[in-house]
FIKOLZA-1660 file (N, C-alpha, C; in steps of 0.1 Angstrom, whole numbers, plus 5000, padded with zeros to 4 digits):
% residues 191
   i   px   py   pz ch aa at
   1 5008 4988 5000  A  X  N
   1 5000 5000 5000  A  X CA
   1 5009 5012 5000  A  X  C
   2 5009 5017 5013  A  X  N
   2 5022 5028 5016  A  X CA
   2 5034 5021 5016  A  X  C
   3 5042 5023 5007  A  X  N
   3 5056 5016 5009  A  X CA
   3 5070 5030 5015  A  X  C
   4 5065 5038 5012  A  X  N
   4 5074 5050 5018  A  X CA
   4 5070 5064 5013  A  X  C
   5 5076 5070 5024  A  X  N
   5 5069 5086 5020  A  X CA
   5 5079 5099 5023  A  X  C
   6 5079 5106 5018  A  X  N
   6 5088 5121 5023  A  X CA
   6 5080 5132 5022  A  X  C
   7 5082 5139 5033  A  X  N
   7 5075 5150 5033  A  X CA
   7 5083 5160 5045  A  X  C
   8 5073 5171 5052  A  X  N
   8 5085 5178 5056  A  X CA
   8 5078 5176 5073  A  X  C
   9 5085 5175 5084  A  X  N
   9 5079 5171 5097  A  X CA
   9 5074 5182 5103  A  X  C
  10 5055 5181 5104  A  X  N
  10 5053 5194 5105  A  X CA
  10 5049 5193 5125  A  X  C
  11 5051 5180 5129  A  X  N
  11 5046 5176 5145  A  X CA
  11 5055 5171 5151  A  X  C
  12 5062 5167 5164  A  X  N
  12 5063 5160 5171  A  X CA
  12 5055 5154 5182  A  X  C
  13 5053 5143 5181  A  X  N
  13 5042 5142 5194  A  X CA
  13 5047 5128 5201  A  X  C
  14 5040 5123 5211  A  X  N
  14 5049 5116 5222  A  X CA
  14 5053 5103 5217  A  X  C
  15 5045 5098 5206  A  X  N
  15 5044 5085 5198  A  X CA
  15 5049 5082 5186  A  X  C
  16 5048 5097 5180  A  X  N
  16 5045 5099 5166  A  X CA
  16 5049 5108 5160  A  X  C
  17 5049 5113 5149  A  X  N
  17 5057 5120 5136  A  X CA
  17 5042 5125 5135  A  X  C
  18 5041 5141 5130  A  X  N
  18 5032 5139 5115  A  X CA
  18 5039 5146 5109  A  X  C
  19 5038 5141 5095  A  X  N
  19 5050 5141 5083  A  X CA
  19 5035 5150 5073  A  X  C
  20 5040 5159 5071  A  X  N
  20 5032 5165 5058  A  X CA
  20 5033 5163 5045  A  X  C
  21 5027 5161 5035  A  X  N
  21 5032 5150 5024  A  X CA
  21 5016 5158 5014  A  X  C
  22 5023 5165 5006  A  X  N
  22 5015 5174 4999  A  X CA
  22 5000 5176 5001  A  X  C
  23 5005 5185 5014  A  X  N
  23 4992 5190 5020  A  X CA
  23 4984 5183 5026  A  X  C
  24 4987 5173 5031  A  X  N
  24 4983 5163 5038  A  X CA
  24 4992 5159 5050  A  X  C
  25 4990 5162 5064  A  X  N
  25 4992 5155 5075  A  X CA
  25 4994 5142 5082  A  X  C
  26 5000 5133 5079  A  X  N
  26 5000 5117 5084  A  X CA
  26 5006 5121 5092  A  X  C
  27 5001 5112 5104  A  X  N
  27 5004 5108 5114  A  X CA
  27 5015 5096 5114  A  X  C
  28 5024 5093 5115  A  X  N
  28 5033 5080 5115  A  X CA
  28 5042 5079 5132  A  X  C
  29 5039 5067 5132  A  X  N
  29 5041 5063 5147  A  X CA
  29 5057 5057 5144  A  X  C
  30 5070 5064 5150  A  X  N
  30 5079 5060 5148  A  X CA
  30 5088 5053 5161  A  X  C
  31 5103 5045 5162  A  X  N
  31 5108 5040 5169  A  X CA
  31 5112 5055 5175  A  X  C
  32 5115 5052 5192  A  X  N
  32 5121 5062 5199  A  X CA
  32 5131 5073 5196  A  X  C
  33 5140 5064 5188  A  X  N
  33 5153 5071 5189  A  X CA
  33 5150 5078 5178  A  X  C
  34 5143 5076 5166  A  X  N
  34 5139 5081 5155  A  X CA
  34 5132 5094 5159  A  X  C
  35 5126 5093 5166  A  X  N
  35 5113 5104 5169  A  X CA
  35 5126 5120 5178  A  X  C
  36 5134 5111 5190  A  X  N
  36 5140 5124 5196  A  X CA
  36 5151 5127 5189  A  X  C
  37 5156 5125 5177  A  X  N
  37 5164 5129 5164  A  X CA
  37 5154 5134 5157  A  X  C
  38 5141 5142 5155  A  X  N
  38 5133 5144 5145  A  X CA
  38 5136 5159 5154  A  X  C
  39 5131 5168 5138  A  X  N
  39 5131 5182 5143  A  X CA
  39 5121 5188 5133  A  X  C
  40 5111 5196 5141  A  X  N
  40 5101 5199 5132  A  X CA
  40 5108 5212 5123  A  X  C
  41 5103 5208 5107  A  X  N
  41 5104 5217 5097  A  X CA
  41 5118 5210 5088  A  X  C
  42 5123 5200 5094  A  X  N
  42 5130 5187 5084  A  X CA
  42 5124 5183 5073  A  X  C
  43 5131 5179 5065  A  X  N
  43 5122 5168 5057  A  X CA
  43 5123 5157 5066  A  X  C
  44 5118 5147 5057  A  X  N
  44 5121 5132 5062  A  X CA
  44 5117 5118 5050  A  X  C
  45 5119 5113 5054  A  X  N
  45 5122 5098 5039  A  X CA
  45 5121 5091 5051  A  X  C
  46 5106 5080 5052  A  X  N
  46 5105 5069 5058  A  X CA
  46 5103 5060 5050  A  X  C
  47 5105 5050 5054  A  X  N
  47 5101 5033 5052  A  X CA
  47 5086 5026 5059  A  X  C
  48 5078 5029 5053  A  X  N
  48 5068 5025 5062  A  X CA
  48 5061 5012 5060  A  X  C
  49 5051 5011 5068  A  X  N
  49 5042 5002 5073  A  X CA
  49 5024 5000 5077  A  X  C
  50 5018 5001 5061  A  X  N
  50 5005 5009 5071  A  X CA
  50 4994 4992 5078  A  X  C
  51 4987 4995 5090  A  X  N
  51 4985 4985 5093  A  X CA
  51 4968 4987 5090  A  X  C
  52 4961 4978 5085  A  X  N
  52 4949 4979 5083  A  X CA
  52 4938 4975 5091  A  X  C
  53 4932 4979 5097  A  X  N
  53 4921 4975 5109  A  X CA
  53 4906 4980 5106  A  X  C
  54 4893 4973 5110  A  X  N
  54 4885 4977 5108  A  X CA
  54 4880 4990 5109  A  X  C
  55 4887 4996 5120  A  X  N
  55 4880 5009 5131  A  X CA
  55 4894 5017 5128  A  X  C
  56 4905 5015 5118  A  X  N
  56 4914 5025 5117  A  X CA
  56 4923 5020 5108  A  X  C
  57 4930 5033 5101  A  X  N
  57 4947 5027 5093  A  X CA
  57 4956 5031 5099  A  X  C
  58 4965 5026 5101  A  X  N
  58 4978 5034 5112  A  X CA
  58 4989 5031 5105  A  X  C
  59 4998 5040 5104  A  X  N
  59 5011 5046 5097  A  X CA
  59 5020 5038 5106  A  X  C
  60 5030 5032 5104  A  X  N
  60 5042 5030 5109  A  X CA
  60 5058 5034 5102  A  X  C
  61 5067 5043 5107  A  X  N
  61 5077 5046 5099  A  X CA
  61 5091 5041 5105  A  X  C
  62 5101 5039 5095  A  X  N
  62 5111 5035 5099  A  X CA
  62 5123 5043 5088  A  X  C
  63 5135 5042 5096  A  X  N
  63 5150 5050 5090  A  X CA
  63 5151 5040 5077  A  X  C
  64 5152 5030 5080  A  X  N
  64 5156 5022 5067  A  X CA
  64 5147 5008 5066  A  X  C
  65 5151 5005 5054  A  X  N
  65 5144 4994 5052  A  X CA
  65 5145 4976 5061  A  X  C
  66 5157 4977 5067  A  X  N
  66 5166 4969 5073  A  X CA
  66 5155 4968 5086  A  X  C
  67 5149 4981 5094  A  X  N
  67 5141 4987 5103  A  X CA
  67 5128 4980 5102  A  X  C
  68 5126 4983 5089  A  X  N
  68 5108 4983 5085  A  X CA
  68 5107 4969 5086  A  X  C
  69 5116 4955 5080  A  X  N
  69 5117 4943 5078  A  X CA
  69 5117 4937 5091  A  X  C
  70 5127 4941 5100  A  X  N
  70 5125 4932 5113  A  X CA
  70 5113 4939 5119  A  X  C
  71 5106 4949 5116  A  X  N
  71 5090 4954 5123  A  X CA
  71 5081 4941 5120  A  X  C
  72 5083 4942 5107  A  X  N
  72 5073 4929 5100  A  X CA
  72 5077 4918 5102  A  X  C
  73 5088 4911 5106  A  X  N
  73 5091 4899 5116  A  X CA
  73 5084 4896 5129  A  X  C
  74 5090 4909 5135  A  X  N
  74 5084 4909 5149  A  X CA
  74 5065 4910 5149  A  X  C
  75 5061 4913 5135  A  X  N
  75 5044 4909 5137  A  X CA
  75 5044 4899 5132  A  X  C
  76 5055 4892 5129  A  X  N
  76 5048 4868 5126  A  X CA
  76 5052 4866 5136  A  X  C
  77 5056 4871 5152  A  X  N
  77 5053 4863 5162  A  X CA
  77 5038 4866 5167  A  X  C
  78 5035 4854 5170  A  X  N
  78 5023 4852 5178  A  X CA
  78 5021 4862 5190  A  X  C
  79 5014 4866 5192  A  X  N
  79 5013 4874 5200  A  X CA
  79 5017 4890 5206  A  X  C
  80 5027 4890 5193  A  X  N
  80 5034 4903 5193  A  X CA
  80 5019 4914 5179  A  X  C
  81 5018 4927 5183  A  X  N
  81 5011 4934 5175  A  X CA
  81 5019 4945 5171  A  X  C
  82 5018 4955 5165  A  X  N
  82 5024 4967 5159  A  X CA
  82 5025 4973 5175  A  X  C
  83 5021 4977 5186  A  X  N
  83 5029 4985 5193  A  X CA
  83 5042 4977 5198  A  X  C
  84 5039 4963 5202  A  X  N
  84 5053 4958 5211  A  X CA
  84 5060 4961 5199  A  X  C
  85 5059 4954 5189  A  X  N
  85 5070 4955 5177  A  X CA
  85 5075 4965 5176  A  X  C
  86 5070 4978 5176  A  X  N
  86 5076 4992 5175  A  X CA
  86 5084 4993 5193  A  X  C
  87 5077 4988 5203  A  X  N
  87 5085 4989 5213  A  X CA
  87 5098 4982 5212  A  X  C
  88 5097 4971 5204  A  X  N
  88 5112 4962 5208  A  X CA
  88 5121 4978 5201  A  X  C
  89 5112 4978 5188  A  X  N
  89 5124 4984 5179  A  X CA
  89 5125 5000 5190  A  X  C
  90 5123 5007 5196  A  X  N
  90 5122 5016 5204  A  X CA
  90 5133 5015 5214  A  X  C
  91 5132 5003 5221  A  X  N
  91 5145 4996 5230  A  X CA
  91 5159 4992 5224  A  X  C
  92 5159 4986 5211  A  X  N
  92 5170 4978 5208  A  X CA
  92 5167 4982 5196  A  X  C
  93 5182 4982 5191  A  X  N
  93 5187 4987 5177  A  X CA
  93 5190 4971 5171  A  X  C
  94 5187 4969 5155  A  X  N
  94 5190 4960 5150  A  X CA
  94 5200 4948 5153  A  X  C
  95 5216 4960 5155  A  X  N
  95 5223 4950 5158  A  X CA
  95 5223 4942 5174  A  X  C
  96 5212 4952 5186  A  X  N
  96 5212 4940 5197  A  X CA
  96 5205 4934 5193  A  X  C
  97 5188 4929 5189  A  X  N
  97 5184 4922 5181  A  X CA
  97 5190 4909 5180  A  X  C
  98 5201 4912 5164  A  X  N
  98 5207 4902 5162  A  X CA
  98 5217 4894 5173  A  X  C
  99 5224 4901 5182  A  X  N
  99 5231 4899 5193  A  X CA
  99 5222 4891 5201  A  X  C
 100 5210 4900 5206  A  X  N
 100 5202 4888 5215  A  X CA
 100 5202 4876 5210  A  X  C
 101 5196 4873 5194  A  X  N
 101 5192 4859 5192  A  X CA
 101 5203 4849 5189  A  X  C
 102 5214 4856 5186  A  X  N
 102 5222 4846 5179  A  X CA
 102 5237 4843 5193  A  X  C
 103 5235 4851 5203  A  X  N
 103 5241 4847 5214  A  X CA
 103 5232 4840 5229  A  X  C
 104 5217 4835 5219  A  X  N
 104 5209 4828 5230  A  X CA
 104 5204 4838 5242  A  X  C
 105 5209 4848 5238  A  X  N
 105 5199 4859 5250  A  X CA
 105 5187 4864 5249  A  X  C
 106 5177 4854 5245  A  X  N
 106 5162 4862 5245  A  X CA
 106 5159 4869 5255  A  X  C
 107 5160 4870 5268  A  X  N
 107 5156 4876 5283  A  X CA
 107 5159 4887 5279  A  X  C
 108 5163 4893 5268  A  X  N
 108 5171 4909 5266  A  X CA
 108 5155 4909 5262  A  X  C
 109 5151 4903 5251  A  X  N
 109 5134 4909 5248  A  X CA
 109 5127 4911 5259  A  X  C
 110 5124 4907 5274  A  X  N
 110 5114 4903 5284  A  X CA
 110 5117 4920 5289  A  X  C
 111 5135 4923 5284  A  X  N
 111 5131 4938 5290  A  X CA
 111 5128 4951 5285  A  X  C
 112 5120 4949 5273  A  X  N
 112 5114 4957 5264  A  X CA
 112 5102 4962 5272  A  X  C
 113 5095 4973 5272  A  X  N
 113 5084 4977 5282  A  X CA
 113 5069 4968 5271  A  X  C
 114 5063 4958 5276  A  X  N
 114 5055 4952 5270  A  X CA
 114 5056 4938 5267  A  X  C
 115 5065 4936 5266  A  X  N
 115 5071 4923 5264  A  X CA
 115 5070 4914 5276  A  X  C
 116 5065 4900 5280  A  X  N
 116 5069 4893 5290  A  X CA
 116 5078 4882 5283  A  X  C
 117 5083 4872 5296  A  X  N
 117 5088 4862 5297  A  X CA
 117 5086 4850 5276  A  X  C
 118 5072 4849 5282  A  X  N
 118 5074 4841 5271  A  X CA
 118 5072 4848 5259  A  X  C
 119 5065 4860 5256  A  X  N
 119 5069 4867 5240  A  X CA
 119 5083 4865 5237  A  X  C
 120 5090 4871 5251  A  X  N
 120 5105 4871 5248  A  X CA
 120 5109 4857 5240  A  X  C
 121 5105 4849 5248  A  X  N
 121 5110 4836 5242  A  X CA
 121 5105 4833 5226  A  X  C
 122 5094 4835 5225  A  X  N
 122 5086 4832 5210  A  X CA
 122 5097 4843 5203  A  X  C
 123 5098 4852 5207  A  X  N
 123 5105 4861 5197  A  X CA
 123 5120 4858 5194  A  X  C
 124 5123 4855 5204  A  X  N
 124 5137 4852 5197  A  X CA
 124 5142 4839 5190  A  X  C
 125 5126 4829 5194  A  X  N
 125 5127 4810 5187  A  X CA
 125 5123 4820 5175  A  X  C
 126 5115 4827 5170  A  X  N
 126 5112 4835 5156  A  X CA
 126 5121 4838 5146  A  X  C
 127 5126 4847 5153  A  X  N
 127 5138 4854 5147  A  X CA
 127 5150 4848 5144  A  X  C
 128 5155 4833 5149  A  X  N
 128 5165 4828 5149  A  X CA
 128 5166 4827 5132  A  X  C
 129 5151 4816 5126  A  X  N
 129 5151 4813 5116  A  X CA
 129 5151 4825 5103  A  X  C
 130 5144 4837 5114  A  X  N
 130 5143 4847 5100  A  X CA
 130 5159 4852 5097  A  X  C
 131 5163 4857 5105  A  X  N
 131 5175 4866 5105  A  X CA
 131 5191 4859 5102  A  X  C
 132 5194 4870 5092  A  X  N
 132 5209 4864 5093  A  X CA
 132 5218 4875 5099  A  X  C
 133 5226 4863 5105  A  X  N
 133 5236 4871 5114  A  X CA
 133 5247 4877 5105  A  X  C
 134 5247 4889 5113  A  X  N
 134 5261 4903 5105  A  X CA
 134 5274 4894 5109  A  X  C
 135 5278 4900 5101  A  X  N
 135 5292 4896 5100  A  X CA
 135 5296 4897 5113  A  X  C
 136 5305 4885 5119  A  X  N
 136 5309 4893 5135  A  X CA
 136 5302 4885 5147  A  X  C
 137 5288 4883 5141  A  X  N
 137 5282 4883 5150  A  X CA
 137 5278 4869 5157  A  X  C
 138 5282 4855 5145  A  X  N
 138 5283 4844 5150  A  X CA
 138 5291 4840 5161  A  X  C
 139 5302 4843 5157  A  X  N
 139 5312 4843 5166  A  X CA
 139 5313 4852 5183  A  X  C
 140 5299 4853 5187  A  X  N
 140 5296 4862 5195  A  X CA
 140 5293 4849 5210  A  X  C
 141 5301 4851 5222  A  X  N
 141 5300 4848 5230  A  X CA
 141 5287 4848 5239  A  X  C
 142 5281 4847 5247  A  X  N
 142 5272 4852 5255  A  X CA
 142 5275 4857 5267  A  X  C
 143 5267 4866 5278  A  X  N
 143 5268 4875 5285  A  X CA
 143 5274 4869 5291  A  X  C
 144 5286 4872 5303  A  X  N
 144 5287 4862 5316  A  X CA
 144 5277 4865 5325  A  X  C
 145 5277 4857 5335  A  X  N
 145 5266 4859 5348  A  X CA
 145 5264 4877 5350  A  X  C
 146 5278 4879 5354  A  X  N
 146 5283 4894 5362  A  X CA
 146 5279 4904 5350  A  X  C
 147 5279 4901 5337  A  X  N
 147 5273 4914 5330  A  X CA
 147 5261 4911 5329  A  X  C
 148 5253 4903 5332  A  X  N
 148 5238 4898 5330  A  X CA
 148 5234 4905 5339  A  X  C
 149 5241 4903 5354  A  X  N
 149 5231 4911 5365  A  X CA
 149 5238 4924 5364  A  X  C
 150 5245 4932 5355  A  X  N
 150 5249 4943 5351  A  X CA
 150 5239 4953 5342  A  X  C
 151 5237 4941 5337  A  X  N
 151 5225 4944 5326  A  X CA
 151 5212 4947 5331  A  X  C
 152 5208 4943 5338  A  X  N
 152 5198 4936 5346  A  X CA
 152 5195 4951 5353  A  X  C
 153 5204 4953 5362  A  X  N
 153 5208 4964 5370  A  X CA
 153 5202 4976 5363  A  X  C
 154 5208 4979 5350  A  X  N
 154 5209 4990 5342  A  X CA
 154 5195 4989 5340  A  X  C
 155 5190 4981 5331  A  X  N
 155 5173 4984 5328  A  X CA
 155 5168 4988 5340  A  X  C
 156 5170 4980 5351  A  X  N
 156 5161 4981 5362  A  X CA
 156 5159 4996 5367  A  X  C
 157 5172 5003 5364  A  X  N
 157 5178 5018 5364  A  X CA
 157 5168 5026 5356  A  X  C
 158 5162 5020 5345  A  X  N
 158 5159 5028 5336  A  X CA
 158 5164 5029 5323  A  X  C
 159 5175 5025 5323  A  X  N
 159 5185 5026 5308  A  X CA
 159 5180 5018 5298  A  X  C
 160 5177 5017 5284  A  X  N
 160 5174 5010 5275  A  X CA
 160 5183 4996 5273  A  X  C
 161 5175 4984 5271  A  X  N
 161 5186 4975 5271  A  X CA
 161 5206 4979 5258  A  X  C
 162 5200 4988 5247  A  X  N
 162 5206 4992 5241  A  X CA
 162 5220 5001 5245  A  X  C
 163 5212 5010 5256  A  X  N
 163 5225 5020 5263  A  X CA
 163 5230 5005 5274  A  X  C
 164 5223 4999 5279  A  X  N
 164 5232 4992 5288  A  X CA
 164 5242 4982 5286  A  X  C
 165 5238 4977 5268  A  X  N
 165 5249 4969 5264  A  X CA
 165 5261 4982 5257  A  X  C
 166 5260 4989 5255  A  X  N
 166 5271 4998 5252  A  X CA
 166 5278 4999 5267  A  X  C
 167 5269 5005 5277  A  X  N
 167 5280 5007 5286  A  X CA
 167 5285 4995 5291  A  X  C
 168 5284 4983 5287  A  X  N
 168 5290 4971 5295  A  X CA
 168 5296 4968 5282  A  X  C
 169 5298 4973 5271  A  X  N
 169 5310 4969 5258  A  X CA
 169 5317 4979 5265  A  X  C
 170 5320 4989 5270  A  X  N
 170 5326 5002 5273  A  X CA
 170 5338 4996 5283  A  X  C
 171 5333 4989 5292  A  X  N
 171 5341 4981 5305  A  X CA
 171 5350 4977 5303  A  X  C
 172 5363 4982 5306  A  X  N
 172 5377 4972 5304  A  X CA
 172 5376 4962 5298  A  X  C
 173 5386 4951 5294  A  X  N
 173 5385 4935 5297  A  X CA
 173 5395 4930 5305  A  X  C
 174 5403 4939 5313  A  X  N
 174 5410 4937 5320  A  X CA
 174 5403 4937 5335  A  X  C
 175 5390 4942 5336  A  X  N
 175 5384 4945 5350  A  X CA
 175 5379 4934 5354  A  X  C
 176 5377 4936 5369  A  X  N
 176 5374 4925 5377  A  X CA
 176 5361 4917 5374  A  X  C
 177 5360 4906 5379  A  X  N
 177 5343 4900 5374  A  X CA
 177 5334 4903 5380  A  X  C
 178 5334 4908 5393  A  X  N
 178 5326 4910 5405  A  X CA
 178 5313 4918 5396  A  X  C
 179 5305 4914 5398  A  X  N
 179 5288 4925 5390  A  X CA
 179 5292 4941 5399  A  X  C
 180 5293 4940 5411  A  X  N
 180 5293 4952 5418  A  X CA
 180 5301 4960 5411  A  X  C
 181 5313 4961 5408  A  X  N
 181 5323 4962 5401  A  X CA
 181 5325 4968 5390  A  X  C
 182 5320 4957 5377  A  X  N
 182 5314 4956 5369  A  X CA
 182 5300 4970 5369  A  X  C
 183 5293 4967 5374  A  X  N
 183 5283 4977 5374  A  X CA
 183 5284 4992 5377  A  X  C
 184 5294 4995 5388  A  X  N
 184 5306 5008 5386  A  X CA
 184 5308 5015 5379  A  X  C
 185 5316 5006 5368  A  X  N
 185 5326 5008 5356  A  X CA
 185 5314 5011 5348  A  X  C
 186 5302 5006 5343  A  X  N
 186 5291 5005 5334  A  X CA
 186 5286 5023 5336  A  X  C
 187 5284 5023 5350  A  X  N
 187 5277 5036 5351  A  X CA
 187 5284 5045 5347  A  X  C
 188 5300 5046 5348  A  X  N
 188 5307 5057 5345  A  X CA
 188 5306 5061 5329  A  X  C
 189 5302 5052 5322  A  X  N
 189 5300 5053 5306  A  X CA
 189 5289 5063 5304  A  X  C
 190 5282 5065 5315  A  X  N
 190 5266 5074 5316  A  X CA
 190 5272 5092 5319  A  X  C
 191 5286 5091 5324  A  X  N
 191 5285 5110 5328  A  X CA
 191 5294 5108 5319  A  X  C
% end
C-alpha cells in the first residue's frame, strides 16, 4: 500500500511524527530514537508500514528498510502486535536484536516495556530462523553471569537495554568479574 513517504515534519508528538506530504498530515508512529532525532520543519524519507484494521489505518515509519523488515518479523510472532513491535524496535537497535538471538539471549526481549517472559522467548525461537547474522556476529560469545546482572541492574535503572549493552562493551576487559564492580565501571560510561 504505503511503501514510503517524504514529506517535511510538520509535529512532534509523544508517539509519533506527522509528516506532511503534499498538504496532507499523516500521522506515523515512529521508533524512539527516530522520533528524539526528529526536528520539526525537516524533511524526512520513511520506510513505512500501514497496518489495516476495521476501526482504523495506522502509519508505521522506519529510518531504513533493514528497520521496516524486522517490524514485519516481529508481527509473525504470535502474540506480538504493531505497538510491542515498534517497542522492541524503540529499545534495541537492530544489531542488539541480532546479538540477543544469535548469542541465546532472548531475556534481553522480556526487558522491552510490553514484552513478558514468554513473548520474549517466541521472539527470539522467531527470529532465529528469520535473521541472518552480520558479520561478526556468529562468533559472538554470551553475556557472563556478572554482565547479565549488570544488565539487569541498568534496565532496572531505567536505561534501555541498548545503552546498557554499550556501557557494558565500554568496561575494560582487564576489569574484575565481581557484578558490583562491573556495574561501577558501566555507570561511569553514563556521565
Amino acid at each position: 500500500m504505503i511503501s514510503t513517504l517524504r514529506g517535511e515534519i510538520a509535529q512532534i508528538e509523544e508517539t509519533s511524527l506527522i509528516v506532511e506530504v503534499g498538504g496532507v498530515g499523516l500521522r506515523v508512529f515512529v521508533p524512539a530514537p527516530l522520533r528524539t532525532r526528529a526536528k520539526t520543519g525537516e524533511g524526512a524519507f520513511l520506510f513505512t508500514h500501514l497496518v489495516v484494521r476495521e476501526d482504523a489505518l495506522t502509519l508505521y515509519g522506519f529510518e531504513s528498510q533493514s528497520d521496516r523488515d524486522l517490524f514485519n518479523m516481529l508481527l509473525g510472532v504470535d502474540g506480538v502486535g504493531p505497538k510491542v513491535a515498534l517497542s522492541v524496535l524503540s529499545a534495541m537497535t537492530l544489531d542488539a536484536v541480532q546479538r540477543a538471538v544469535f548469542a541465546d539471549e532472548g531475556e534481553l526481549f522480556s526487558r522491552v516495556p510490553g514484552v513478558g517472559k514468554k513473548t520474549a522467548q517466541k521472539i527470539a525461537l522467531h527470529l532465529k530462523d528469520k535473521l541472518k547474522p552480520a558479520d561478526g556476529l556468529s562468533q559472538l560469545s554470551a553475556l557472563s553471569d556478572a554482565d547479565s546482572e549488570v544488565l539487569a541492574a541498568l534496565t532496572a535503572l531505567g536505561y534501555s537495554v541498548v545503552e546498557a549493552q554499550s556501557a557494558i562493551q565500554s568496561i575494560p576487559k582487564d576489569s574484575p568479574g565481581d557484578p558490583g564492580e562491573r556495574l561501577r565501571l558501566a555507570l561511569q560510561y553514563f556521565q
